[in-house]
N, C-alpha and C positions, 0 to 999 in steps of 0.2 A: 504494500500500500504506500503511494508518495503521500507528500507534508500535504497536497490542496487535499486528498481525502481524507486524512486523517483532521483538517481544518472542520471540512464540510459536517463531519461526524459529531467532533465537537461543538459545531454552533445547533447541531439538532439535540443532542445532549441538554443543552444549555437554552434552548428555545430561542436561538440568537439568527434563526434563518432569513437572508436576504439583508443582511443586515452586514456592514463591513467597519463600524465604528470599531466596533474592538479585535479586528483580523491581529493585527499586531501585538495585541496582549495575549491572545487566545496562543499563537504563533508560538508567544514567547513561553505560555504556560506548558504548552506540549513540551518544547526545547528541555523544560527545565524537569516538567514529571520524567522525561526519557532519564533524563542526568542520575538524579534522586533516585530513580528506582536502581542504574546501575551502579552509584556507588555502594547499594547495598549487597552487592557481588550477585547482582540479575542478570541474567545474558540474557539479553531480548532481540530477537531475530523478525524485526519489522517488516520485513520483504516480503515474510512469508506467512509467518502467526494473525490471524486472525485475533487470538487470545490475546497474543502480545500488545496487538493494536489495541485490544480494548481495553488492557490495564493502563497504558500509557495514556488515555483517552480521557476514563473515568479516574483516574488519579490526576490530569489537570484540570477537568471538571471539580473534582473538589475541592484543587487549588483554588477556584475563582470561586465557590461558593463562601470557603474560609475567609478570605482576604479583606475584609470588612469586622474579623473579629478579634 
């Protein structure tokens, strides 16, 4: 899966569709659940996992739910 569907996923996650005000923070949240999850010694295989794709997803989904607390 590339970075625009894994965007696209997330702003349906987040009820953000058609909407590009926060492409950039969303962008940035994925970037950073990717990082987070690997430094906790995760091999995540993006190209191919499905699953992969979706933890990375719903962990920067709950980044941006948090971030306000």
């Amino acid at each position: 899966m590339d970075d625009a569907s894994r965007l696209t996923l997330l702003k349906l996650n987040l009820n953000a569709v058609g909407s590009v005000v926060y492409d950039e923070l969303f962008s940035s949240l994925l970037n950073s659940a990717k990082s987070m999850i690997e430094r906790e010694g995760i091999t995540l295989d993006l190209d191919e996992s499905n699953e992969d794709n979706n933890l990375v997803i719903g962990y920067a989904a709950y980044l941006f739910r948090q971030r306000g607390e």
